[in-house]
N, CA, C and O of each residue as an XYZ file, in Angstrom:
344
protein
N     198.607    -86.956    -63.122
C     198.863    -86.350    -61.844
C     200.244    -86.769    -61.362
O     200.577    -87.944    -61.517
N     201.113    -85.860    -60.763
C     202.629    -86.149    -60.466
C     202.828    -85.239    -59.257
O     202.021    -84.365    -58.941
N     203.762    -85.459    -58.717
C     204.300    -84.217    -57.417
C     205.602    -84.621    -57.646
O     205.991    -85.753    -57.932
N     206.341    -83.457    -57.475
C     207.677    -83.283    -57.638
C     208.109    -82.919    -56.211
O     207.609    -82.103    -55.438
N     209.571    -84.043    -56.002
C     210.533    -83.271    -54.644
C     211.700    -82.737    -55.051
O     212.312    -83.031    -56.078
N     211.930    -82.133    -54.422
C     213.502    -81.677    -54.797
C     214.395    -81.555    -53.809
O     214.140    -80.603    -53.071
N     215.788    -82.454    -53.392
C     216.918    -82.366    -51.957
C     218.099    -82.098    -53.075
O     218.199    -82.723    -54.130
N     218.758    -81.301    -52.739
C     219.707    -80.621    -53.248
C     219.978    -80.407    -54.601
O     219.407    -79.449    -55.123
N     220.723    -81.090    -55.282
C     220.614    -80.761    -56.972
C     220.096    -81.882    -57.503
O     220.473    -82.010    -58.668
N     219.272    -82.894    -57.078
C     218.410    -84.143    -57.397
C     216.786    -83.797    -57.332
O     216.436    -82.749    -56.789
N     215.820    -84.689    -57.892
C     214.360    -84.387    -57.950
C     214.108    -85.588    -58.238
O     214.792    -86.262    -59.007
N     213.054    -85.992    -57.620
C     211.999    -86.955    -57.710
C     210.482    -86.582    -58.242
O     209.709    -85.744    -57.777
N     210.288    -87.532    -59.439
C     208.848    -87.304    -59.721
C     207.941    -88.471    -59.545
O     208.207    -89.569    -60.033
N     206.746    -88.203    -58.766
C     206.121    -89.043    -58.090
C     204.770    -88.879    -59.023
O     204.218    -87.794    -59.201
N     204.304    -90.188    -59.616
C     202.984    -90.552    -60.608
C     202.162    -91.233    -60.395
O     201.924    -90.628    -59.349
N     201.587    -91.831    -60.397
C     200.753    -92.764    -60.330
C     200.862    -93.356    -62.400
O     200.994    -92.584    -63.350
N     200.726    -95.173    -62.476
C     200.462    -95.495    -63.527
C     201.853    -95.980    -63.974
O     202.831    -95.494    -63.405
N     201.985    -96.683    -64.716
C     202.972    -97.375    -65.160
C     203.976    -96.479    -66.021
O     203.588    -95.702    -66.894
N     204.952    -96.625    -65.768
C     205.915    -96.102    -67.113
C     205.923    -95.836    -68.124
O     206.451    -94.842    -68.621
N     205.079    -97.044    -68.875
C     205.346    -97.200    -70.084
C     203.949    -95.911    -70.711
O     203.542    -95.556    -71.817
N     203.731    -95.684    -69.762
C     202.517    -94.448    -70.340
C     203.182    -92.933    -70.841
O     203.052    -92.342    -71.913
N     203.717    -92.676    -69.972
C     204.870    -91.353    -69.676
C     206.326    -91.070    -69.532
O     206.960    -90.082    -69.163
N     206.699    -92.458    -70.010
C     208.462    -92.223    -70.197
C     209.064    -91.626    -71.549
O     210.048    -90.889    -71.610
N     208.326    -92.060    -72.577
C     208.378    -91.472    -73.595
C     208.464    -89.838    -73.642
O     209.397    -89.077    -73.900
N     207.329    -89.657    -73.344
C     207.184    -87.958    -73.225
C     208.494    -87.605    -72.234
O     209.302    -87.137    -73.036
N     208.894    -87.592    -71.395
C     209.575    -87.542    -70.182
C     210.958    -87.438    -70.296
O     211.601    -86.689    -69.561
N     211.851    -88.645    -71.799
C     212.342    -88.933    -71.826
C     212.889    -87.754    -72.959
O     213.985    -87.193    -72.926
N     211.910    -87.571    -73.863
C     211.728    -86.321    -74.787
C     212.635    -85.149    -74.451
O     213.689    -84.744    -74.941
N     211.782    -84.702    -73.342
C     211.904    -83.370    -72.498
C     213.421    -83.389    -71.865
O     213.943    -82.340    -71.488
N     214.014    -84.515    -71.786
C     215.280    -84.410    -71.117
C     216.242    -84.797    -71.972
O     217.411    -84.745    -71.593
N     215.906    -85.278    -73.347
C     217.346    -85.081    -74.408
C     218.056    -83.846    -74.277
O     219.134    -83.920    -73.688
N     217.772    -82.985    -74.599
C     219.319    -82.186    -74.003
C     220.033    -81.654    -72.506
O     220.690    -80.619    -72.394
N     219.760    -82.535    -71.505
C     220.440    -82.196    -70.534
C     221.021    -83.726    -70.259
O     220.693    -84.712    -70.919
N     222.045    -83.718    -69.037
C     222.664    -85.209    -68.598
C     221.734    -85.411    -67.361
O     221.417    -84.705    -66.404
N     221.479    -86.480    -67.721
C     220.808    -87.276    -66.091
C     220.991    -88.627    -65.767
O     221.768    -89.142    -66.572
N     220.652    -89.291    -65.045
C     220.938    -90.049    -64.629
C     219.221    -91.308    -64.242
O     218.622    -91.323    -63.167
N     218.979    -91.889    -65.081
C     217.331    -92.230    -64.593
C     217.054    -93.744    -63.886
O     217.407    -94.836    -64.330
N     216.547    -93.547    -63.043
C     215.927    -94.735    -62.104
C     214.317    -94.607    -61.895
O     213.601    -93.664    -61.560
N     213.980    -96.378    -62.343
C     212.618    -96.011    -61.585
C     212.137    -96.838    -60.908
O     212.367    -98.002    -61.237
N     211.319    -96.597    -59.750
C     211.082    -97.580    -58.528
C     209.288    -97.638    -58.417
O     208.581    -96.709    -58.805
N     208.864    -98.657    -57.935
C     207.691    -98.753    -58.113
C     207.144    -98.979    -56.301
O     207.486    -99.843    -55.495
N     206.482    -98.172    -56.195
C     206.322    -98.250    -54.532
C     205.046    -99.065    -54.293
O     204.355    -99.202    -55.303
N     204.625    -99.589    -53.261
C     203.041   -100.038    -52.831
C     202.692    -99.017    -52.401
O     203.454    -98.440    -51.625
N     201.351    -98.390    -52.759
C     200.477    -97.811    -51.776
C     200.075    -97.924    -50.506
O     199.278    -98.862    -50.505
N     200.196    -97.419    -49.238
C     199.283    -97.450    -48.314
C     198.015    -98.061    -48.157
O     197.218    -97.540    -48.937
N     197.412    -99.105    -47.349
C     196.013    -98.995    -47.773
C     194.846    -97.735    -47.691
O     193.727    -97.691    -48.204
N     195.389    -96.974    -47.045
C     194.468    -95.443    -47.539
C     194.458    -94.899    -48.447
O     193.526    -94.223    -48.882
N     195.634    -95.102    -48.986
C     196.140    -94.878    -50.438
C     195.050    -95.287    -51.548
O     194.550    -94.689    -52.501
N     194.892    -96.699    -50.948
C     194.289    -97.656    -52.043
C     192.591    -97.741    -52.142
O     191.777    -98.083    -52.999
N     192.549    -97.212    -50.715
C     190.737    -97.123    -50.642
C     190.359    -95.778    -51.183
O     189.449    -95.733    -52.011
N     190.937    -94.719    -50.818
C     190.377    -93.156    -51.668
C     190.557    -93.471    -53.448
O     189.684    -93.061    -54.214
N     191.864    -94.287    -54.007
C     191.480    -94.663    -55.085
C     190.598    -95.121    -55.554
O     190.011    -94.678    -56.541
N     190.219    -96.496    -54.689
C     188.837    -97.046    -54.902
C     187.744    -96.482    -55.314
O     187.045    -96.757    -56.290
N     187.531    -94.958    -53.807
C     186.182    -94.500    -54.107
C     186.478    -93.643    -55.295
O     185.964    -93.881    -56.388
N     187.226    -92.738    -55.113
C     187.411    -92.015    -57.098
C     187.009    -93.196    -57.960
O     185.810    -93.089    -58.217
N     187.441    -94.082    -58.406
C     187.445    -94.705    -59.361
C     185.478    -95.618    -59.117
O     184.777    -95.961    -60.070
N     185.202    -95.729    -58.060
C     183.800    -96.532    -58.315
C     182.480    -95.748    -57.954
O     181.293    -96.070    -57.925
N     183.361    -94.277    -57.619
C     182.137    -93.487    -57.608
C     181.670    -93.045    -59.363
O     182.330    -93.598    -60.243
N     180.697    -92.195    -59.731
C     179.814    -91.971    -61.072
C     180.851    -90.928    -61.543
O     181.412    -91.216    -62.600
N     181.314    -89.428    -60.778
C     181.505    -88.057    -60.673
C     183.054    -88.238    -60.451
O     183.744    -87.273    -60.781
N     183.709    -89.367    -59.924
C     185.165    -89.523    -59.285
C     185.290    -88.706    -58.124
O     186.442    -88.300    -57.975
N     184.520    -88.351    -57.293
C     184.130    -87.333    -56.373
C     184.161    -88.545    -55.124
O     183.380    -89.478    -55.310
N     185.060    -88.598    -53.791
C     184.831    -88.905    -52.529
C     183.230    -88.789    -52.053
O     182.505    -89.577    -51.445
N     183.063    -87.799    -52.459
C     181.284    -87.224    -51.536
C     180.620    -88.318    -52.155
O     180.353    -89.369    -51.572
N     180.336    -88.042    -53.429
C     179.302    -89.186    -54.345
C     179.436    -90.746    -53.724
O     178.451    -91.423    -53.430
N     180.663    -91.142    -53.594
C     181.135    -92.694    -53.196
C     180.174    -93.206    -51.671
O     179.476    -94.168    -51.347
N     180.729    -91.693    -50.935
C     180.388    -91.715    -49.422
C     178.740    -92.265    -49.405
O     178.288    -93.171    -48.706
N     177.968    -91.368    -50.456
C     176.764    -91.438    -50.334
C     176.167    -92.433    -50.910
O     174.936    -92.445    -50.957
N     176.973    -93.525    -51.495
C     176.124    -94.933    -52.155
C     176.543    -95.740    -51.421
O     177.770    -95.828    -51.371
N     175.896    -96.463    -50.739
C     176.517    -97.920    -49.731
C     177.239    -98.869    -50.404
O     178.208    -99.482    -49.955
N     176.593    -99.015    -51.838
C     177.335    -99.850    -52.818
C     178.502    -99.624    -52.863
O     179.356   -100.337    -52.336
N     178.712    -98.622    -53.482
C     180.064    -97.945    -53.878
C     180.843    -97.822    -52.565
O     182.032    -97.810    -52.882
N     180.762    -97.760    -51.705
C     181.319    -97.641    -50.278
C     181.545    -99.060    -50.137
O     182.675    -99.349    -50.531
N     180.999    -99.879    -49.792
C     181.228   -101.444    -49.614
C     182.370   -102.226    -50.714
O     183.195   -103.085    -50.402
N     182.154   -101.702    -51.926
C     182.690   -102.000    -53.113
C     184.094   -101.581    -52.961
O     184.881   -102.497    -52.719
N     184.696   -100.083    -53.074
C     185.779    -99.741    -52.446
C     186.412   -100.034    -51.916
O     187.588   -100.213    -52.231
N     185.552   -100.350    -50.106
C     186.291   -100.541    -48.955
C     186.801   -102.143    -49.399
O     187.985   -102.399    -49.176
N     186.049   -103.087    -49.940
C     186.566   -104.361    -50.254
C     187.922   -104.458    -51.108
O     188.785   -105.231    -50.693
N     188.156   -103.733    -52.254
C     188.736   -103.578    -53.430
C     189.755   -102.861    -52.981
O     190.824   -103.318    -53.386
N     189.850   -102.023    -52.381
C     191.257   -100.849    -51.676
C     191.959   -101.111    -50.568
O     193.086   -100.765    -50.215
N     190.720   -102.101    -49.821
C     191.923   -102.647    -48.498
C     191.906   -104.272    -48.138
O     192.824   -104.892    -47.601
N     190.725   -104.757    -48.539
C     190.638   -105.938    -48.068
C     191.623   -106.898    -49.206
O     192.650   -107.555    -49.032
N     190.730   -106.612    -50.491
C     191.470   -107.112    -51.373
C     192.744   -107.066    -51.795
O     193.319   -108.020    -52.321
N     193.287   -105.855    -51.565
C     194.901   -105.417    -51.399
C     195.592   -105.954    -50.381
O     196.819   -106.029    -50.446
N     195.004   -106.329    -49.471
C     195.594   -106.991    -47.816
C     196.021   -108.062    -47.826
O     196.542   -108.452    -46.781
N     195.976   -109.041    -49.081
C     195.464   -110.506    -49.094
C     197.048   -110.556    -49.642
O     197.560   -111.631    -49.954
C-alpha cells in the first residue's frame, strides 16, 4: 500500500514497511530516468498506530471484527497507543 503526492515537478511516495522490502523493485523502475533519492522515516500518529493494531489483531484484518472482540480491542488499544506512548 503507497499514496503518491505530487508539488510541482517533484513526488513523494508514501509506504508503510521498511525499505529494504521495495527499494529494489523501485529502484528497477527508475534506471532510465535521472532522480534524485531520499528516504525519511516518519512516526505514526497514535491513531495511526491503533487502526494498525486493530487490522493486524483482528482474524479478517477488518476494523468491524476488532470492534466486536473486547480482546482484540483491549489488545490494540494497549499495543497502538499505550505501548507506543512510552
Amino acid at each position: 500500500m503507497f499514496r503518491v503526492t505530487k508539488k510541482d515537478k517533484y513526488f513523494s511516495i508514501i509506504t508503510y514497511g521498511s525499505p529494504e522490502k521495495r527499494l529494489g523493485i523501485f529502484l528497477e523502475t527508475l534506471k532510465p530516468f535521472t532522480y534524485e533519492l531520499s528516504l525519511y522515516q516518519v512516526p505514526l500518529s497514535l491513531l495511526s498506530n491503533f487502526v494498525n493494531s486493530l487490522r493486524n489483531n483482528s482474524k479478517d484484518f477488518s476494523i468491524k471484527s476488532a470492534i466486536n472482540d473486547k480482546n482484540v480491542l483491549y489488545d490494540s488499544f494497549y499495543e497502538g497507543i499505550i505501548n507506543k506512548n512510552k
